[in-house]
VEXFIRO-913342 format. One line per 3 residues: number of its first residue (from 1); their letters; for each residue x negated, y, z negated of C-alpha. Coordinates in steps of 0.02 Angstrom, whole numbers, plus 32768, in hexadecimal, padded with zeros to 4 digits. Layout:
<nodes>
NUM	A	X Y Z ~ ...
</nodes>
This chain:
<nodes>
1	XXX	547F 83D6 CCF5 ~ 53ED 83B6 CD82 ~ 5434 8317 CDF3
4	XXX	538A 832B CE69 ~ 534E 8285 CE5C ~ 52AC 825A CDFC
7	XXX	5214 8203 CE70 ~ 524F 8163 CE4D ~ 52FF 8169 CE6A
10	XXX	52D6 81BD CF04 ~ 5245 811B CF2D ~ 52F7 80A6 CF00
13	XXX	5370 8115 CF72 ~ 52F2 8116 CFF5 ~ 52D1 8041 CFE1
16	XXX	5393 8027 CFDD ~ 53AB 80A3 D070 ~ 5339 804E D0D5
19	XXX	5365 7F9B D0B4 ~ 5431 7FBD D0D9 ~ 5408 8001 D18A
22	XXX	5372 7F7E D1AB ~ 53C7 7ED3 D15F ~ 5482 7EF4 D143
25	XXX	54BD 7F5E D1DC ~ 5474 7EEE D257 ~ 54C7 7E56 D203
28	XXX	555C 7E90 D1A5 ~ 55E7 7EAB D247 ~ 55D2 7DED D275
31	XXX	55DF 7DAF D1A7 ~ 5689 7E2D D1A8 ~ 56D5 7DFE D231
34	XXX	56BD 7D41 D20C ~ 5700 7D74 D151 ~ 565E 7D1A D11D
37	XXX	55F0 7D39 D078 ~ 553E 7D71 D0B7 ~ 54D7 7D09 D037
40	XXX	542F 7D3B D083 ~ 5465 7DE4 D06F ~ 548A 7DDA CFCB
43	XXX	53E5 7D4A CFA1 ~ 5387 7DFE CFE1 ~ 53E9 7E73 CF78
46	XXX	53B1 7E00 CED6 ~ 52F3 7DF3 CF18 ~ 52F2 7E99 CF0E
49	XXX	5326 7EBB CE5F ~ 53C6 7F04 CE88 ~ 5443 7EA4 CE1D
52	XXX	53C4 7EB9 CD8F ~ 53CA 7F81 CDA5 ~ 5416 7FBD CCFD
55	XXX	53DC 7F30 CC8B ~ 5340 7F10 CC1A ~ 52A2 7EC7 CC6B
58	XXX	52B2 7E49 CBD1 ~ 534C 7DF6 CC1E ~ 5309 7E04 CCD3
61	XXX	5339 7EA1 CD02 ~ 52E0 7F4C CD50 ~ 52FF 7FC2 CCA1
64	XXX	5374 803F CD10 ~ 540C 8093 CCE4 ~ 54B7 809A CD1E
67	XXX	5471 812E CD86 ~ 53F7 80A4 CDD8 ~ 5484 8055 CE02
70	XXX	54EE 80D7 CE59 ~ 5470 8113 CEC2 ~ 5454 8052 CF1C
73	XXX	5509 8048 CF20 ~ 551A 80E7 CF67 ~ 54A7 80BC CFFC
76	XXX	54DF 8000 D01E ~ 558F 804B D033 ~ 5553 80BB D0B8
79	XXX	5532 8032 D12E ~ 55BC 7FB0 D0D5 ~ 562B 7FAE D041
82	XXX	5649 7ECD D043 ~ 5588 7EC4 D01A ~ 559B 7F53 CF86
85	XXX	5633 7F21 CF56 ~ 55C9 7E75 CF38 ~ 554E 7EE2 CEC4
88	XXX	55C2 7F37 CE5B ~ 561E 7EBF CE22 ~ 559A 7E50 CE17
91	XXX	5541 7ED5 CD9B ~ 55DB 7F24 CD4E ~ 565B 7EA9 CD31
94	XXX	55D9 7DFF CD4B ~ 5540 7E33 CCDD ~ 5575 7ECD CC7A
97	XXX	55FD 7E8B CBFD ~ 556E 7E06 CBC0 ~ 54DA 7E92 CBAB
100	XXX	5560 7F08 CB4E ~ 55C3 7E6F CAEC ~ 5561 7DE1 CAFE
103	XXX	54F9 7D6D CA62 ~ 544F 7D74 CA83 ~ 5462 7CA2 CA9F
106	XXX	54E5 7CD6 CB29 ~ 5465 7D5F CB86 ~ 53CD 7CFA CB71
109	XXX	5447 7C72 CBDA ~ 5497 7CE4 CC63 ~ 5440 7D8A CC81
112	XXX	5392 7D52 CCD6 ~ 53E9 7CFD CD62 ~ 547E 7D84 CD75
115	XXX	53FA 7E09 CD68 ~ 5392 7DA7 CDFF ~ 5431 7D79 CE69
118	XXX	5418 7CC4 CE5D ~ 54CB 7CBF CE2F ~ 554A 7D29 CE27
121	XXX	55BE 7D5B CD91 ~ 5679 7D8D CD98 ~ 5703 7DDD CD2B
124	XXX	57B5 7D93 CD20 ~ 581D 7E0F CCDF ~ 58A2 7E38 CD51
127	XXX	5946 7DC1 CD4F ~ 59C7 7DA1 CDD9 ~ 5A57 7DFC CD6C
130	XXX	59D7 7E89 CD2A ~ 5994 7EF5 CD8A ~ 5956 7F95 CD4F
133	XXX	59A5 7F55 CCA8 ~ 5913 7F0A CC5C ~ 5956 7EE7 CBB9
136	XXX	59E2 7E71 CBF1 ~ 5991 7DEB CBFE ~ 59DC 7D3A CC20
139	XXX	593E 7CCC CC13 ~ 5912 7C7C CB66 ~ 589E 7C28 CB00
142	XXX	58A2 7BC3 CA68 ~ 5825 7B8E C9F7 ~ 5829 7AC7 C9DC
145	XXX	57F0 7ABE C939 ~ 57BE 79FC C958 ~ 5742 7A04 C9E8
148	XXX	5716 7ABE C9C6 ~ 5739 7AFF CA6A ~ 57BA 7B70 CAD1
151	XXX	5830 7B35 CB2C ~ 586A 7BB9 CBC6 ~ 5906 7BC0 CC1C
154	XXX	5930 7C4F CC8F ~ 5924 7C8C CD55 ~ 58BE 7D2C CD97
157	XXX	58A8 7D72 CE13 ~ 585F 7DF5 CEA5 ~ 57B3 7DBA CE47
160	XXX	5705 7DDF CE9C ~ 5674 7D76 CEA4 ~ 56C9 7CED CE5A
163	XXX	56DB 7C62 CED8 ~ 562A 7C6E CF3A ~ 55A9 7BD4 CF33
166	XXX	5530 7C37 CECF ~ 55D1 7C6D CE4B ~ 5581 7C35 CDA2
169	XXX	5622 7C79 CD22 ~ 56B1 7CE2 CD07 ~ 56DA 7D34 CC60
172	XXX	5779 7D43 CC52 ~ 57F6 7DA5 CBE0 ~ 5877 7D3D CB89
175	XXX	5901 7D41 CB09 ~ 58B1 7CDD CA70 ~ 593D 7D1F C9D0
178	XXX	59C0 7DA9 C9B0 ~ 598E 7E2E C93F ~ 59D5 7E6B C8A1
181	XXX	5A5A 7ECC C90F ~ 5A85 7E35 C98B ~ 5A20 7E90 CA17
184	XXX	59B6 7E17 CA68 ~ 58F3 7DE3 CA3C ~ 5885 7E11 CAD7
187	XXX	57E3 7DA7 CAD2 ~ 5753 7D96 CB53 ~ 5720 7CE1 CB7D
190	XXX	567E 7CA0 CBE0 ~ 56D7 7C0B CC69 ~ 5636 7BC8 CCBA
193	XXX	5656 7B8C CD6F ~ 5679 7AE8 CD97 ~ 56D0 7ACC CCD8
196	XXX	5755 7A48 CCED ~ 57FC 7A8F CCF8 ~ 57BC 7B43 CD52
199	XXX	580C 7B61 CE0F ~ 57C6 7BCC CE87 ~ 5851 7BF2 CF0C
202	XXX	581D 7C0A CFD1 ~ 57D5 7CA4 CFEC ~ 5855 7D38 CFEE
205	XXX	5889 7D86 D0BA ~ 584A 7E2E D085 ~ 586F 7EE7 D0F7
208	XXX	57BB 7F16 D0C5 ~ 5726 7EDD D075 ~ 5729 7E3E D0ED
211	XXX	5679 7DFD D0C5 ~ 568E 7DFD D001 ~ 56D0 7D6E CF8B
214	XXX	578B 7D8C CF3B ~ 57F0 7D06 CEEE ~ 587C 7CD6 CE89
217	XXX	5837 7C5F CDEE ~ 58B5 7BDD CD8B ~ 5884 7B8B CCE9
220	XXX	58D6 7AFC CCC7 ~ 589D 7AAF CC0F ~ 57F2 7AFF CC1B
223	XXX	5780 7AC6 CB9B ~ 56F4 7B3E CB6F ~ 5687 7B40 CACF
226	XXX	56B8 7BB7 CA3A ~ 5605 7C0B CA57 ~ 563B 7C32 CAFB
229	XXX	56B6 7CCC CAAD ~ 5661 7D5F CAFE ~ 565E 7DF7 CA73
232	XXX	56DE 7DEE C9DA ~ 576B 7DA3 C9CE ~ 580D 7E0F CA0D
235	XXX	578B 7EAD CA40 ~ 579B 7E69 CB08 ~ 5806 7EE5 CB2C
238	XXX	57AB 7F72 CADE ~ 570C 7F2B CB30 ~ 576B 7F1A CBE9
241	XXX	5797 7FEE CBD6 ~ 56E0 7FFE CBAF ~ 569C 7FB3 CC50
244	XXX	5720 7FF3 CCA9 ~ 56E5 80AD CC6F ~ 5638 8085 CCBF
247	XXX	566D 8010 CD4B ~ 56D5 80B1 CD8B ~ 561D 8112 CDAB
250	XXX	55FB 807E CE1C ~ 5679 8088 CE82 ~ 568D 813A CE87
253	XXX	55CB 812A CEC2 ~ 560E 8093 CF2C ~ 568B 80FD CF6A
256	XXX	5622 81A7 CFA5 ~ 55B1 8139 CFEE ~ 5634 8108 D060
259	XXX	5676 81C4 D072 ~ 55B0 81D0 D0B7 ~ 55BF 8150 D129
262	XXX	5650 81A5 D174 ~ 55F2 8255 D1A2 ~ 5545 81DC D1D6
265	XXX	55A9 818D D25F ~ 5610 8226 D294 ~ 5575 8293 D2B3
268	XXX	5517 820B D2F9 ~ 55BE 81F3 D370 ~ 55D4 829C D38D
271	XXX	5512 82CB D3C8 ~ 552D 822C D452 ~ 55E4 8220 D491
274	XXX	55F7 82BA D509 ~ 56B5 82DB D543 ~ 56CE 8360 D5DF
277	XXX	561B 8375 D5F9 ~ 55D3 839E D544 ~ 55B9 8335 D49F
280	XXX	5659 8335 D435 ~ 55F3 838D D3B3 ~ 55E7 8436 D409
283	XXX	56B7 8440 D3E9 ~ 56D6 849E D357 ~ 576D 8432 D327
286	XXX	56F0 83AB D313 ~ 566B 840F D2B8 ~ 56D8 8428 D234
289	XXX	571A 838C D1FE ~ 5661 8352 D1F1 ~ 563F 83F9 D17F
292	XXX	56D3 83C7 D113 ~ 56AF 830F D116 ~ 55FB 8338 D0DE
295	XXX	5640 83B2 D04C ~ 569D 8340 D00C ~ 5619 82B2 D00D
298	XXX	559A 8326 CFC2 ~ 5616 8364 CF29 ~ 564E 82A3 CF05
301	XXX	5594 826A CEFA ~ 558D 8314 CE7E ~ 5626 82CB CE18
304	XXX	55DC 8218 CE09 ~ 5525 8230 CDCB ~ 556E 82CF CD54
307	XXX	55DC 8215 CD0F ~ 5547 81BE CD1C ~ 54C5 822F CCB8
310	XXX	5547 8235 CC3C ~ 5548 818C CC26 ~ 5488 8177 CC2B
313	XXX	5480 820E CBA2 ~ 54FA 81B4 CB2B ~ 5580 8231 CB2B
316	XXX	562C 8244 CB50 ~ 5652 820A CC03 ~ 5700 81C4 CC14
319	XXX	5764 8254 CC6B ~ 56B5 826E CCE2 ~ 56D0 81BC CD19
322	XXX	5782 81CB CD39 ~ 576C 8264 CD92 ~ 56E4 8223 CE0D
325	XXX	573F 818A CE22 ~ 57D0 81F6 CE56 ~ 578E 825D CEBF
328	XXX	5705 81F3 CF25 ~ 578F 816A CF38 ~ 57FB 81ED CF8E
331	XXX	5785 824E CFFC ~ 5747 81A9 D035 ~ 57F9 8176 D08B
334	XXX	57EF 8241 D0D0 ~ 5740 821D D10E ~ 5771 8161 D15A
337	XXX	5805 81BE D1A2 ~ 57AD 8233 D1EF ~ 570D 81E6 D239
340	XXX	5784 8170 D291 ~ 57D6 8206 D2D2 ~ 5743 8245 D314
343	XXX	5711 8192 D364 ~ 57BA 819A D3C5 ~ 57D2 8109 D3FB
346	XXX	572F 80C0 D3D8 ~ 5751 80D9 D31E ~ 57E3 804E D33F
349	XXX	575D 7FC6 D37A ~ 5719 7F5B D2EC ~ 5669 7F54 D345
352	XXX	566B 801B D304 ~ 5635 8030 D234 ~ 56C4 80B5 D235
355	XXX	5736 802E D249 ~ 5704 7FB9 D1AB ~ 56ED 8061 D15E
358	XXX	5798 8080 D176 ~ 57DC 7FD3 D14B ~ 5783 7FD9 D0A6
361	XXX	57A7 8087 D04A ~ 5842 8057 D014 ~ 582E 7FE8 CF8C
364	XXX	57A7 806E CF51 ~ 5842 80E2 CF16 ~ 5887 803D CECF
367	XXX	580E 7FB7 CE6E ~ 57C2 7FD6 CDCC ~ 5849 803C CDB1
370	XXX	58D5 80A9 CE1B ~ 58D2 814E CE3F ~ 596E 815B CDE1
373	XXX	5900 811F CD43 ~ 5873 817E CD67 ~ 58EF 8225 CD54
376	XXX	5954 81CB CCC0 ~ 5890 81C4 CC72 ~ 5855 8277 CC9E
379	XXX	5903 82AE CC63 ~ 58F2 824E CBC8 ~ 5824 828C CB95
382	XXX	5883 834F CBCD ~ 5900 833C CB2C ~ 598A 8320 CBA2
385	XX	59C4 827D CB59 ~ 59BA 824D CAB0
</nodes>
């Protein structure tokens, strides 16, 4: 399997490339350390078609792939992971349950302004008692049969994108009925924002990802139409594993773009900072973790577009996704780890990209799924577990 890029997606790595180290490294250190949501940033990002990547042009979008996708992730998270963070979940878990689930009524309504970035979707899924178990959830909905509509109870939380001024819904799982053998009914349920009853908490104190959106959401007696059930009744758990399947190629991309990062800085740091009278660089010592940090970039951008062509080609993909979600999560922690090494004590100061780059690799081996589940999956698609 060839993953050279094709003219274009070269033309769209080379766009992205240059718009991360013209518009967001210049800007992004001051949004972080004010834990601030860089709307012009993102206002840019949508001008340019980016949220729109993998969808139809008929619902607004540029008639990419999943690939597409990857590659601008990829390259935004070499300069900063808050502003890609921003785009994946915006694409994956905002816009992408609606283009795979949605009526055509419901993507006629949403898609052209999630696929332009005038607002901003999000995904509630995740619940204060959960965790990485998805299928206990607390929240609920029941129809009322008089006024036709659903009425939501429930708290999540850890939720991105969902509390910003441009924020225009949340779909969010809930328990709607028990099934034949008392386990629950998982449905998926379109909350616009601003619907009476819906609660977005103060923005979460975060150890990474400083200048992205997370919340916790409460729904207290929220009233939403019937025609707002996103997909068939009791399939929203089914549909949440099948997003989660391709949201894990975006972060894995997410997450070797940050692994880059890590080896940009450290030779760039290593040509200029000269210790007892020569450039660090000419130590073998460092020349070495640079060649390791490098191999290990290069074989989890490998992993992630081998997921990703799956995907595109239709076939099996599952274990690939785990796998490069796996290992790019993990290697970008080593990389983090080691380009602040190499920064000494430089690598400490927050004015250095090492040190956000450190800060945020650790939720990379943790949301959209733990590493633990990404082995429990790979295990699973190996005939290990039944």
């Amino acid at each position: 399997m060839d993953h050279r890029l094709s003219p274009e997606l070269e033309d769209l790595r080379r766009t992205v490339e240059e718009f991360a180290h013209d518009v967001v490294a210049p800007k992004i250190g001051d949004f972080y350390e004010r834990h601030e949501f860089p709307y012009e940033i993102v206002r840019e990002m949508g001008r340019m078609g980016l949220f729109g990547l993998p969808f139809p042009e008929e619902y607004g979008g540029m008639g990419g792939d999943y690939l597409a996708l990857g590659i601008a992730l990829e390259e935004l998270a070499r300069v900063d992971s808050s502003v890609a963070i921003t785009l994946e979940a915006g694409v994956s878990l905002g816009a992408m349950p609606l283009h795979l689930f949605g009526t055509e009524e419901q993507k006629r309504q949403w898609l052209p302004r999630l696929c332009t970035g005038e607002i901003l979707g999000a995904f509630g899924l995740t619940e204060p008692d959960g965790g990485s178990d998805a299928g206990a959830t607390r929240t609920t909905a029941r129809l009322d049969p008089d006024t036709d509509e659903w009425v939501i109870n429930g708290t999540k939380c850890f939720i991105t994108n969902s509390g910003t001024d441009i924020t225009g819904l949340v779909t969010v799982t809930a328990v709607t009925g028990r099934k034949p053998d008392g386990r629950p009914e998982i449905s998926a349920i379109i909350v616009p924002s601003g619907t009476p009853g819906f609660t977005v908490a103060a923005p979460y104190s975060k150890v990474g990802w400083n200048a992205s959106d997370t919340r916790e959401l409460s729904f207290t007696d929220v009233r939403v139409p019937a025609a707002n059930l996103l997909g068939e009744q009791g399939r929203g758990y089914a549909q949440f594993l099948r997003i989660l399947d391709e949201g894990r190629i975006a972060i894995a991309a997410l997450a070797t773009g940050l692994a880059q990062g890590c080896v940009d800085e450290s030779v760039k740091y290593a040509k200029e900072r000269r210790a007892f009278g020569k450039p660090i660089g000419a130590n073998q010592a460092i020349q070495f973790k640079i060649a390791d940090m490098e191999m290990k970039a290069h074989t989890a951008r490998l992993a992630w577009r081998d997921a990703a062509s799956r995907l595109v080609a239709g076939e099996p993909f599952k274990k690939e996704a785990a796998l490069a979600k796996l290992y790019s999560s993990t290697v970008a922690v080593d990389n983090a780890r080691e380009a602040t090494q190499i920064h000494g004590g430089y690598g400490f100061m927050n004015e250095y990209p090492v040190a956000r780059m450190w800060r945020d690799s650790k939720i990379l081996e943790i949301g959209e799924g733990t590493s633990e589940v990404q082995r429990m999956l790979i295990a699973r698609e190996l005939g290990l577990v039944s």
